[in-house]
GUGU-320784 format. One record per atom (N, C-alpha, C): x, y negated, z. Coordinates in pm, whole numbers, padded with zeros to 5 digits, always signed. Layout:
BEGIN
XYZ/...
% end
This chain:
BEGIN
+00083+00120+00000/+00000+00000+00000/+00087-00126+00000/+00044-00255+00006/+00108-00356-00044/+00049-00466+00057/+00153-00538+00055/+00114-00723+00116/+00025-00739+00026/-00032-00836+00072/-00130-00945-00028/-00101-01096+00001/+00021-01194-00056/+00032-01326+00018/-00038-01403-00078/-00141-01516-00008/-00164-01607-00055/-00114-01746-00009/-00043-01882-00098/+00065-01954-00082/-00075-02052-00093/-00102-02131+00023/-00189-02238-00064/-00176-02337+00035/-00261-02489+00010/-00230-02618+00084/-00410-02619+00162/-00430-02643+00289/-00516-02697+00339/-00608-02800+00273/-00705-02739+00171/-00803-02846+00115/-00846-02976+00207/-00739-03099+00158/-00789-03188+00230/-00780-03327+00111/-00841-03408+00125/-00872-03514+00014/-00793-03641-00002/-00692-03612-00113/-00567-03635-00134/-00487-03597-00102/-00457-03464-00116/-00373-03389-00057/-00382-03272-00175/-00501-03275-00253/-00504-03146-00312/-00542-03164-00395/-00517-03089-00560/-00557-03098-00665/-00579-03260-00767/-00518-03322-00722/-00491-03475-00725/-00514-03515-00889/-00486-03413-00982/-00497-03421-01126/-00655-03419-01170/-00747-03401-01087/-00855-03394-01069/-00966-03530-01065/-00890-03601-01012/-00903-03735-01003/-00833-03850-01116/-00877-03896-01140/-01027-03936-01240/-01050-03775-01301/-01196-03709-01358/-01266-03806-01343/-01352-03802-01175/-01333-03668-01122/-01362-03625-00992/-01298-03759-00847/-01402-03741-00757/-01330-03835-00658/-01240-03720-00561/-01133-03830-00479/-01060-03687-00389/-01130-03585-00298/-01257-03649-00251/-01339-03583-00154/-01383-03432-00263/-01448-03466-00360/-01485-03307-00520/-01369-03273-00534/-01231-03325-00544/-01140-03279-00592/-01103-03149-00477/-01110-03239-00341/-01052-03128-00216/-01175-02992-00183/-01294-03052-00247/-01419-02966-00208/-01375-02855-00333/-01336-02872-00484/-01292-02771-00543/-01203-02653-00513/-01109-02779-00496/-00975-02677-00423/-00997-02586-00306/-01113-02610-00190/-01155-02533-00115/-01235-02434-00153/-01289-02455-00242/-01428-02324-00335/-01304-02242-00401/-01223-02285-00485/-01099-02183-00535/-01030-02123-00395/-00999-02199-00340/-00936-02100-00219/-00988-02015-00169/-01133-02044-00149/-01224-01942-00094/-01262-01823-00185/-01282-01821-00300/-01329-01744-00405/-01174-01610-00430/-01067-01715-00427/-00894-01642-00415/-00910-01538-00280/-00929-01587-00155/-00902-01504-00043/-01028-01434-00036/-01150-01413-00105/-01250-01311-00096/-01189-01206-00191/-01132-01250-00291/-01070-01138-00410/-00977-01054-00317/-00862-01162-00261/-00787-01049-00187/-00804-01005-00065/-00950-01055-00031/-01004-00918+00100/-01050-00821+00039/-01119-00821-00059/-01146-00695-00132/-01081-00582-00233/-00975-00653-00212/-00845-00534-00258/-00797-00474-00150/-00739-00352-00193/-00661-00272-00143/-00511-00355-00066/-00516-00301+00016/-00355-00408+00098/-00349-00320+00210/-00228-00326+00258/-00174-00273+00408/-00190-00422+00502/-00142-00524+00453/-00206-00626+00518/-00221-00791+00421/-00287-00878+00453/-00345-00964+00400/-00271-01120+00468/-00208-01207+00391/-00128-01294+00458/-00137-01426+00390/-00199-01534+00481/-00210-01612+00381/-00116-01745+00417/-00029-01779+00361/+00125-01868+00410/+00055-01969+00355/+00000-02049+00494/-00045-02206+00437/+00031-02334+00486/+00012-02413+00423/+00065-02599+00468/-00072-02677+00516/-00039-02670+00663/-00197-02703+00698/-00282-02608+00815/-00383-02655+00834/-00474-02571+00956/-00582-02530+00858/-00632-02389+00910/-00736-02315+00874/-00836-02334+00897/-00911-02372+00824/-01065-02376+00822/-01185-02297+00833/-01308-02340+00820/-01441-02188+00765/-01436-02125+00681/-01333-02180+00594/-01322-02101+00422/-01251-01985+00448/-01152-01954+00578/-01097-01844+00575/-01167-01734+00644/-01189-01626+00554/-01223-01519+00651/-01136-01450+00693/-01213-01350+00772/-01162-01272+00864/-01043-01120+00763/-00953-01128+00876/-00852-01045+00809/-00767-01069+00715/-00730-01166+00782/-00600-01234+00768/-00501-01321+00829/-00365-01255+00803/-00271-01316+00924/-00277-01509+00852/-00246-01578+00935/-00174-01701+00899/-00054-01754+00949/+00019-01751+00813/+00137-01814+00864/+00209-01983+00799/+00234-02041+00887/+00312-02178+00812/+00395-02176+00685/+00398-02230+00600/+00508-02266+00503/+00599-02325+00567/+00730-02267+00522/+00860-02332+00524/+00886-02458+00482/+00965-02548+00505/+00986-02670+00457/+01083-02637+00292/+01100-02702+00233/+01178-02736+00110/+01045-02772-00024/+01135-02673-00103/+01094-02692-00232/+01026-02594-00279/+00922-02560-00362/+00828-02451-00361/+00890-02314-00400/+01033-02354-00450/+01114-02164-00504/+01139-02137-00349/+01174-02232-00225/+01194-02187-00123/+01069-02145-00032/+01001-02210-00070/+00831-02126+00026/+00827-02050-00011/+00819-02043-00160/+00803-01832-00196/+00897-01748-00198/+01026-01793-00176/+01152-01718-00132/+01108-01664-00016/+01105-01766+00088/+01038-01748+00226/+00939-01626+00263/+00788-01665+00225/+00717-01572+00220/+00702-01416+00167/+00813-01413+00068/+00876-01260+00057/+00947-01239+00139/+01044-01367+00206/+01126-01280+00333/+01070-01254+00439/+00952-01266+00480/+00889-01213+00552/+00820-01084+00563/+00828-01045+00461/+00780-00903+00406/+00872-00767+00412/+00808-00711+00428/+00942-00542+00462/+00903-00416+00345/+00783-00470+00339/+00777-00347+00151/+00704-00376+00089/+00644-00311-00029/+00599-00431-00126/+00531-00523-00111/+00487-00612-00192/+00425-00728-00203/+00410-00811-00305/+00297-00841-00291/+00213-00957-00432/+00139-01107-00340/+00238-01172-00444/+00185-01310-00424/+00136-01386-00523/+00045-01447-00470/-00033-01516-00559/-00059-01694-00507/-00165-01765-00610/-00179-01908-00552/-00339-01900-00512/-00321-02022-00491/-00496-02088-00500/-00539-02126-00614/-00529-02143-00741/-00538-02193-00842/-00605-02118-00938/-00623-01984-00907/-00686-01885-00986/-00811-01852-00976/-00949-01921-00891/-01064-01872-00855/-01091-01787-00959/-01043-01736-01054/-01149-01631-01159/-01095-01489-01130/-00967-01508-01019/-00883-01369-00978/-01031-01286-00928/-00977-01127-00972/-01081-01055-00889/-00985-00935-00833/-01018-00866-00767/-00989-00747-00667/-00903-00639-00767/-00999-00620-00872/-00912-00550-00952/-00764-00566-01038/-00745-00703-01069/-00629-00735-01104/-00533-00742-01006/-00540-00761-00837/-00470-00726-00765/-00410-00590-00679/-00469-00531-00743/-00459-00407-00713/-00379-00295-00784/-00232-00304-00720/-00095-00286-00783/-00019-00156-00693/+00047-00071-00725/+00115+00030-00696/+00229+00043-00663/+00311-00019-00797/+00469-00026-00830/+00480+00130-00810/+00436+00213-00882/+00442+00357-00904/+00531+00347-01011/+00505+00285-01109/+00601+00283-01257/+00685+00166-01284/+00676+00062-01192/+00755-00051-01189/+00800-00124-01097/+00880-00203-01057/+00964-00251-00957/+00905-00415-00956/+00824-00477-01004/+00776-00577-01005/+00676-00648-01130/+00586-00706-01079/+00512-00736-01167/+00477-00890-01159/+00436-00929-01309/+00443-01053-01326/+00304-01126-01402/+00236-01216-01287/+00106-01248-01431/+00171-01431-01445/+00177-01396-01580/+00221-01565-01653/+00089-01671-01664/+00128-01770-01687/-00010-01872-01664/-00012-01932-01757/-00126-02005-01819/-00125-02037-01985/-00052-02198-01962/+00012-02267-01838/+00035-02349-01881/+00192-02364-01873/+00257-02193-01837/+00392-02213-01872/+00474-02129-01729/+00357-02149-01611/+00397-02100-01479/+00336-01991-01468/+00341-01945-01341/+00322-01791-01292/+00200-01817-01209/+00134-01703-01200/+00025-01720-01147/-00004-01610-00975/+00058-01494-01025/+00094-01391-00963/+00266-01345-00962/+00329-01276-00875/+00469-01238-00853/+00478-01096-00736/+00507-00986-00839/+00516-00862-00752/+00586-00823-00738/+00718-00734-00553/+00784-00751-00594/+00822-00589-00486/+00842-00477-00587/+00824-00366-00449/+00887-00409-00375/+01055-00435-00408/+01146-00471-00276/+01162-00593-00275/+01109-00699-00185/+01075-00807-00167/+01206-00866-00164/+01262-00933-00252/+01418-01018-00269/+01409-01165-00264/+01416-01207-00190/+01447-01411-00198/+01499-01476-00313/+01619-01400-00308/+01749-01474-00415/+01659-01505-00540/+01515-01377-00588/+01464-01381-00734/+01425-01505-00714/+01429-01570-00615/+01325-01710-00658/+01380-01825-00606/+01474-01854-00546/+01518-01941-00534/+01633-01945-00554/+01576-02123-00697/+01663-02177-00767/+01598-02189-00898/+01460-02107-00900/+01393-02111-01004/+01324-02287-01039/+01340-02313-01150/+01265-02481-01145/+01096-02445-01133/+01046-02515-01069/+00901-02509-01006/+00801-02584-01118/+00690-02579-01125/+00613-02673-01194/+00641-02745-01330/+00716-02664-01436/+00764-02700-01524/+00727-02575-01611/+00746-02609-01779/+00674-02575-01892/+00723-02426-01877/+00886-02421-01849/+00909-02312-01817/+00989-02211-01708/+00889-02244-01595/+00877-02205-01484/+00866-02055-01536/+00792-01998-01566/+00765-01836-01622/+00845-01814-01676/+00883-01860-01765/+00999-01753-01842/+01145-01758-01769/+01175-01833-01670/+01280-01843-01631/+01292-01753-01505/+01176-01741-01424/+01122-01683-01289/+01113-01505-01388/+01101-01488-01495/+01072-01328-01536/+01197-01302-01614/+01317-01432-01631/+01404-01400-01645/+01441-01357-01593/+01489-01330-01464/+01538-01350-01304/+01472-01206-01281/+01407-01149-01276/+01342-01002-01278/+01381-00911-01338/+01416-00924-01463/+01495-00863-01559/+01662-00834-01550/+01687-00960-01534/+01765-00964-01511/+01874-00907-01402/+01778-00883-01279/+01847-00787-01173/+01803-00655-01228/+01745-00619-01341/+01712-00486-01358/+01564-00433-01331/+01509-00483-01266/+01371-00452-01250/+01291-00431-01393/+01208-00308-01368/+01106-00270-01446/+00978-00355-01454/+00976-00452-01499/+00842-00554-01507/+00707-00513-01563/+00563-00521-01476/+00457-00468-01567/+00451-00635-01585/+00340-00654-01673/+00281-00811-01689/+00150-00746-01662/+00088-00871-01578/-00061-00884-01565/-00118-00976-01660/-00247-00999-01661/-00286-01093-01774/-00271-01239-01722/-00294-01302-01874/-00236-01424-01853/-00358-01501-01750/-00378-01596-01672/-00456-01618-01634/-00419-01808-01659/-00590-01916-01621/-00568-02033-01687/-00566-02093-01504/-00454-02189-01468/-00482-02245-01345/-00588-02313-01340/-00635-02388-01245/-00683-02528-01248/-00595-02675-01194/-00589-02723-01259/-00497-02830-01254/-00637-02945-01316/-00671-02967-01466/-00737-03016-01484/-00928-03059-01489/-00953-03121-01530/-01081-03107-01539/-01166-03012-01661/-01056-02998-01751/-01100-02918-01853/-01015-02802-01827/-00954-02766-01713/-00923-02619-01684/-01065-02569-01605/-01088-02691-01524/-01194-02654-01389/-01329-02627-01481/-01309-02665-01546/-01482-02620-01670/-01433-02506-01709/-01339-02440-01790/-01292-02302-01862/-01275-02196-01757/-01215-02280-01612/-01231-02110-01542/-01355-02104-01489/-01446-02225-01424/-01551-02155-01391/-01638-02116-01502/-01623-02148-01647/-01687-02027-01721/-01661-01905-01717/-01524-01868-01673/-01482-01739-01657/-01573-01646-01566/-01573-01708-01453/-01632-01664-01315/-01734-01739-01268/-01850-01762-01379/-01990-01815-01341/-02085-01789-01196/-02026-01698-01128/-02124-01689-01029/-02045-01713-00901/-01891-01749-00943/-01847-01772-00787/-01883-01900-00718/-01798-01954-00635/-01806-02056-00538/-01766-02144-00633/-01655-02165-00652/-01601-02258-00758/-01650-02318-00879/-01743-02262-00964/-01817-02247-01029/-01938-02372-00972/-02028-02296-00864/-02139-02335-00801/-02117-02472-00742/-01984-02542-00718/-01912-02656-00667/-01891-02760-00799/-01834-02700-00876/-01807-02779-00994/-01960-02813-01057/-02042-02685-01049/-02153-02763-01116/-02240-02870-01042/-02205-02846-00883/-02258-03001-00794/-02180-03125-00829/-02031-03114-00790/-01958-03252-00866/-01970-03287-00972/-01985-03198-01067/-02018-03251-01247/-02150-03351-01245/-02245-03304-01139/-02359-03351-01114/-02372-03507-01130/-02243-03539-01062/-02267-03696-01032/-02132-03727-01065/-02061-03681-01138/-01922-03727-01183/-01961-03802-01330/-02061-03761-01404/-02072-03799-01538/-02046-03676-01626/-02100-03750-01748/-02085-03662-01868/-02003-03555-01924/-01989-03421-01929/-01842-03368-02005/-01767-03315-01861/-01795-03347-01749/-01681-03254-01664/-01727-03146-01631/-01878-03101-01660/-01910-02944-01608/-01864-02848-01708/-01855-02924-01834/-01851-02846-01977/-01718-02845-02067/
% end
């Protein structure tokens, strides 16, 4: 069985999802980012895991349920939080973000029977997911963060020590307002979804769609 880490920031307004704004205000922007977080940590309660860990920046709210450890983020730079949060780990493990509300149970649900790490790439250049049986630091820090090519450099780095890489599918973050319309088409009946179509409500024209 496997970790399950989720890396995410305390939905708070200006603090989160900031690209969101215009055309969303920060209060919809942080209420999104909390419906994705929430919709993320229901996926990975309902996977398979030995245990469930969610490494946040910030205090826990109602959005978190039950069965799950919480732990602080490290200070630095984000290759060092997720350096971090694998070094906390003693056998395998999959990490993931907040950014994915369309994740479901089944795409997390990983073995490393035939591979030594697995990788889901993100359509805007970054990673979305990072699996890693034997949980190594070094793979990730030093990697450049938030850049076009964050992924190919981070699955360089996998390869490169030799690891057998599966790929998961590509998945779309939310960053924008026209991501936040495409994934909750993905996943029409989650939280995220049901949030965006209240803020679209009174945001104006074109942001539900």
């Amino acid at each position: 069985m496997t970790t399950l880490l989720v890396i995410a920031k305390e939905p708070v307004p200006g603090r989160v999802k900031t690209r969101l704004t215009p055309p969303f205000t920060p209060a919809d922007a942080a209420a999104l980012a909390e419906a994705a977080l929430a919709d993320t940590l229901h996926a990975v309660a309902a996977a398979p895991a030995t245990r469930r860990v969610l490494v946040l920046d910030g205090t826990p709210g109602p959005w978190l349920p039950p069965g799950f450890d919480v732990v602080p983020q490290c200070a630095g730079g984000l290759d060092a939080r997720l350096a971090d949060a694998f070094a906390r780990c003693t056998g395998p493990a999959l990490l993931i973000g907040m950014d994915t509300p369309q994740v479901t149970a089944e795409l997390l649900t990983v073995d490393f029977a035939d591979y030594d790490a697995c990788f889901g790439p993100a359509e805007d250049g970054g990673f979305w997911a990072l699996g890693l049986a034997e949980p190594d630091p070094a793979l990730l820090r030093g990697v450049p963060m938030s850049t076009p090519r964050t992924g190919a450099v981070q699955r360089r780095r996998l390869t490169a020590a030799g690891l057998r890489v599966r790929d998961l599918p590509r998945l779309r973050d939310v960053d924008t307002a026209a991501d936040a319309a495409a994934v909750a088409a993905l996943a029409p009946l989650g939280r995220f979804a049901a949030r965006l179509a209240r803020c679209a409500a009174h945001a104006g024209p074109g942001t539900g769609r």
